[in-house]
C-alpha positions as CSV (number, residue, x, y, z in Angstrom):
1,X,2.1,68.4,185.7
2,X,3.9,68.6,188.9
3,X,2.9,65.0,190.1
4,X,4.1,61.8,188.9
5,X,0.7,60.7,188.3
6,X,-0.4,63.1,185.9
7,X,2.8,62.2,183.5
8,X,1.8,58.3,184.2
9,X,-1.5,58.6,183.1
10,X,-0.8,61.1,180.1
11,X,2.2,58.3,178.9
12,X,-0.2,55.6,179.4
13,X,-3.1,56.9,176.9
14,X,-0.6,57.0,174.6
15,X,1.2,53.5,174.7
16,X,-2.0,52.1,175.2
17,X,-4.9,54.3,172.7
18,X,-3.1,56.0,170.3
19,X,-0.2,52.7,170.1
20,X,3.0,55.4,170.1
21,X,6.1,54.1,171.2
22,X,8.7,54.7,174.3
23,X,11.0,57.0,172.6
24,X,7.2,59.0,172.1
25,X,6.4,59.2,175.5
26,X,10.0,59.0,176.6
27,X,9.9,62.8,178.4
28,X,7.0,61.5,180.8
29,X,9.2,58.8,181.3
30,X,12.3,60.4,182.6
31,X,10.1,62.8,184.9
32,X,8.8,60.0,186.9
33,X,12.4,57.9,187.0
34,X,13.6,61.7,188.3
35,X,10.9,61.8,190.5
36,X,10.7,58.2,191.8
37,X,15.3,59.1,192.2
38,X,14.1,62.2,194.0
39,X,11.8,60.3,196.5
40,X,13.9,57.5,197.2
41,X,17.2,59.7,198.5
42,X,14.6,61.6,200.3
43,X,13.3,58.2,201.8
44,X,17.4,57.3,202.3
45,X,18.1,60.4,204.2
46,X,15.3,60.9,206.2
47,X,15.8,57.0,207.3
48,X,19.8,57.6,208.2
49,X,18.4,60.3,210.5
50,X,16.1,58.3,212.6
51,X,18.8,56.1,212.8
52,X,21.1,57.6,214.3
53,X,18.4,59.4,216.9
């Protein structure tokens, strides 16, 4: 469960078979807003770098 896709997939099965709601499947939800937060400064520091090279 370290990868995004894994918690996409496992929130997904339950939305769309077993018909739970958000605040259900709320946990995987967070983890890939972290995770997509997490990428993105990565994406915004590693571009101010090459920048300024």
């Amino acid at each position: 469960y370290a990868f995004p896709y894994a918690h996409a997939i496992d929130a997904s099965r339950a939305i769309l078979i077993r018909g739970v709601g958000l605040e259900a499947v709320s946990s995987d939800l967070l983890f890939l807003v972290g995770w997509a937060v997490g990428i993105f400064a990565i994406g915004v520091i590693l571009f101010r770098r090459s920048m300024r090279s």
